[in-house]
BAGU-430796 format. One line per 5 residues: number of its first residue (from 1); their letters; for each residue y, z, x of C-alpha. Coordinates in steps of 0.001 Angstrom, whole numbers. Layout:
<torvexs>
NUM> A> Y,Z,X ~ ... .
</torvexs>
This chain:
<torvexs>
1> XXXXX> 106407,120704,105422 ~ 106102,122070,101794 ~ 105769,120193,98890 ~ 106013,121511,95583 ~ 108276,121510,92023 .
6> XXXXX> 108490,125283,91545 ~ 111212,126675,94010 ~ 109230,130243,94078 ~ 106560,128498,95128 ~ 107725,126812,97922 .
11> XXXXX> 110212,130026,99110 ~ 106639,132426,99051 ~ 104655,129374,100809 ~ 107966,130132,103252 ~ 107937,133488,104099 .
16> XXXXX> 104053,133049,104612 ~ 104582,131027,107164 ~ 107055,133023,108882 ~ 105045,135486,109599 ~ 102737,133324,111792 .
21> XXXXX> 104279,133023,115541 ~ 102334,129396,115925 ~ 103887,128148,112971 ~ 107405,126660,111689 ~ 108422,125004,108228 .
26> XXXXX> 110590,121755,109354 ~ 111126,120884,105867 ~ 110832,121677,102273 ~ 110715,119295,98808 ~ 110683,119499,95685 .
31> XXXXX> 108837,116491,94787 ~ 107167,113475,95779 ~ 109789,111250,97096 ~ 111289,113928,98688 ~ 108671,114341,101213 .
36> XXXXX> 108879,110674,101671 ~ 111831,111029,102935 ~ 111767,113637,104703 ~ 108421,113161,106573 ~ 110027,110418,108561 .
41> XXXXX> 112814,111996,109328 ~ 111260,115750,110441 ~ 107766,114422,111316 ~ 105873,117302,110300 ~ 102029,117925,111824 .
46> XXXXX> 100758,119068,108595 ~ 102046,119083,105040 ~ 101087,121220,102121 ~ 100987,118863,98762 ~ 101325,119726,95365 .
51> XXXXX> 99189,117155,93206 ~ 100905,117392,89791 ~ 104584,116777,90250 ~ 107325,115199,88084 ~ 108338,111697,88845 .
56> XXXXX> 106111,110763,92667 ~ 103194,112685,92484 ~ 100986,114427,95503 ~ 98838,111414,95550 ~ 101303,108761,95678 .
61> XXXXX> 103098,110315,98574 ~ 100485,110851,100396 ~ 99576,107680,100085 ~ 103071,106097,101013 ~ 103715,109128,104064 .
66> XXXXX> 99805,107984,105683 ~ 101050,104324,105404 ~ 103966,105181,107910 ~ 102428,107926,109523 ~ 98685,107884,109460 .
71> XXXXX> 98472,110513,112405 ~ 99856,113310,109223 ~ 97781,115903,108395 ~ 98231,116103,104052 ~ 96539,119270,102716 .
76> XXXXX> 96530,119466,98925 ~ 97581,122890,97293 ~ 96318,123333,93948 ~ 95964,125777,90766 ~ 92495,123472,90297 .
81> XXXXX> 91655,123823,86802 ~ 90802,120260,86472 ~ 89014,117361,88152 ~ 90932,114824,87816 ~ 93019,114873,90996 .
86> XXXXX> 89957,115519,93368 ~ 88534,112187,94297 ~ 91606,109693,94068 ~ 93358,112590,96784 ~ 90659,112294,98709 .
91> XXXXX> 90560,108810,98917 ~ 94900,108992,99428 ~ 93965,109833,102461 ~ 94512,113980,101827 ~ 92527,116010,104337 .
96> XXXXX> 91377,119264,102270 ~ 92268,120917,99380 ~ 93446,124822,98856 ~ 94125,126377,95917 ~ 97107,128208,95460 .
101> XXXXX> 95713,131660,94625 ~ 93736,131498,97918 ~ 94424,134791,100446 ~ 96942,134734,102830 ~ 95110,134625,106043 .
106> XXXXX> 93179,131766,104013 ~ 96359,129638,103660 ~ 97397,129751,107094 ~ 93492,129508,108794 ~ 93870,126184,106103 .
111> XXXXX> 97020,124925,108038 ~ 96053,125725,111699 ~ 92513,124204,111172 ~ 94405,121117,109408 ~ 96129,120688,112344 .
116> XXXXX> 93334,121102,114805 ~ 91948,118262,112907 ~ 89051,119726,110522 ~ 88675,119088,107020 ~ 89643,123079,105531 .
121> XXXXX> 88382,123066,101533 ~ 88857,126336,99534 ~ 84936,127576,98534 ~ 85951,126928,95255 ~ 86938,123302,95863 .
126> XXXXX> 83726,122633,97763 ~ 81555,123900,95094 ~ 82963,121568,92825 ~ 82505,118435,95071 ~ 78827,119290,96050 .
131> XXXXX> 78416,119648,92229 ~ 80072,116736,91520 ~ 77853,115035,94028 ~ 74360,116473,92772 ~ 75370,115607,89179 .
136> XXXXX> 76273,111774,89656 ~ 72896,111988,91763 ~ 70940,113118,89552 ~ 68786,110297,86877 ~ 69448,109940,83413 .
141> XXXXX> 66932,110691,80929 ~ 67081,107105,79779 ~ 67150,105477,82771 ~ 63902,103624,82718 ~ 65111,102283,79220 .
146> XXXXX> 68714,101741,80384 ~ 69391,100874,84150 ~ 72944,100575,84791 ~ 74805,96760,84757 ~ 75432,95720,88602 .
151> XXXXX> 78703,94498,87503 ~ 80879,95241,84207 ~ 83024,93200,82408 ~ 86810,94495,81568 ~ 90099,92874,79770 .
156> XXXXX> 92722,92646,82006 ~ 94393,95721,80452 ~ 91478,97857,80944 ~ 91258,96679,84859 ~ 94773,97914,84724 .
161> XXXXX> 93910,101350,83061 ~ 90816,102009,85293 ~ 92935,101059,88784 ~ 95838,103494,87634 ~ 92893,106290,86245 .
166> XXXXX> 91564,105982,89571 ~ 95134,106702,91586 ~ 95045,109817,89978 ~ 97817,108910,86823 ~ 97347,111003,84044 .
171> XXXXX> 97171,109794,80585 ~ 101104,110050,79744 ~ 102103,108392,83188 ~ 99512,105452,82889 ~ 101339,105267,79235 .
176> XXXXX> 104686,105066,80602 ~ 103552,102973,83829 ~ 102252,100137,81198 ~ 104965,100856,78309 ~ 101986,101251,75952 .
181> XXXXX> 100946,104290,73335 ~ 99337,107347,74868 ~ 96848,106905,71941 ~ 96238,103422,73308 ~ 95643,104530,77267 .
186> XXXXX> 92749,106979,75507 ~ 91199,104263,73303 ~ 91032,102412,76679 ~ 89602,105030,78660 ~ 86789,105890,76132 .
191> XXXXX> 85690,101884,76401 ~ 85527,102308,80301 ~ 83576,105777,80046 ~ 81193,103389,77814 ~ 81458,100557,79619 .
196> XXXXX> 81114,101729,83331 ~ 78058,104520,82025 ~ 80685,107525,83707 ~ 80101,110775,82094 ~ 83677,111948,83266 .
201> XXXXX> 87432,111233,84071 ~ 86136,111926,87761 ~ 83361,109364,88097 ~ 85421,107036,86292 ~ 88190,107137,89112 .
206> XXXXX> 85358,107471,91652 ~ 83569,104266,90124 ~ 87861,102504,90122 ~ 87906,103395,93575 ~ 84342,101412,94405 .
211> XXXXX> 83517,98088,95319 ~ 82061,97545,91810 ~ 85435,98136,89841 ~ 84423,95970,87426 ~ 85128,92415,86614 .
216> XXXXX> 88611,91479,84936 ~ 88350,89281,82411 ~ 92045,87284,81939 ~ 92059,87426,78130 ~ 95562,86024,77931 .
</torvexs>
């Protein structure tokens, strides 16, 4: 199945596919709850995601499409010029990650080996997890001074902010998710970049995703 909002997208993705003997395209959506839907209905073996998608996003239906049908195969398809998406997809449940401008015979090795059960990354995507990886690895130069807190201490709202951060919302959806000020969702995210010691969105959502997700405090 094919998931994506841009219809040319989804018709090249198509024709692709077509071409292959060993494949077929049982469905086609144009967004999140789409594929829902149609998932249980056509049962697809592997499904191409889109990650940034009005309304459901790519990380939200995976996550509701593995909770029916955990034996799915959900590759994401990306333009990857952020790192936002990476970890909380991962952690969805999402098997690999391609990138849209990846080769033909790329694209379809990616679905086949999806299917076969491997874990297909574009080399682009795994460069940027193994240097994700080596960078949260590596010390800080204060660390002697500064060790990190074993547990951190959040308002409720900012528990809130940090769980939603680490499902992969961006900034405008955790504002309309809460019915508070975009301004307001980044005030909150620069406290838990201070708070948790995460030098980026990604560790952040890593570190929301942990056992040590910090401790809410119920300021209310």
């Amino acid at each position: 199945m094919l998931v994506d909002d841009q219809h040319l997208v989804r018709a090249g993705l198509r024709m692709l596919c077509e071409t292959a003997a060993d494949l077929e395209v049982v469905a086609e959506a144009p967004g999140g709850a789409e594929a829902v839907r149609l998932a249980g209905r056509t049962e697809p073996d592997v499904i191409l995601m889109d990650l940034r998608m009005p309304g459901m996003d790519g990380i939200r239906a995976t996550t509701a499409i593995l909770a029916a049908r955990p034996g799915t195969r959900i590759l994401a398809l990306t333009t990857f010029d952020d790192d936002d998406h990476l970890y909380p997809a991962l952690a969805a449940g999402m098997c690999g990650f391609l990138v849209k401008d990846a080769s033909p015979t790329d694209l379809l090795d990616g679905i086949r080996r999806a299917a076969a059960g491997d874990r297909p990354f574009s080399p682009e995507v795994l460069r940027r997890v193994v240097d994700t990886a080596v960078a949260a690895r590596a010390p800080r130069p204060d660390r002697r001074t500064r060790p990190p807190a074993p547990e951190v201490e959040l308002t409720g709202r900012e528990a809130e902010v940090l769980r939603l951060v680490a499902e992969g919302l961006s900034n405008t959806e955790i504002a309309g998710h809460l019915h508070i000020g975009v301004t307001t969702v980044k005030t909150h995210i620069a406290n838990l970049l201070s708070k948790t010691g995460a030098g980026n969105r990604v560790k952040l959502a890593v570190y929301g995703l942990g056992p040590a997700g910090g401790r809410s405090e119920d300021r209310r």
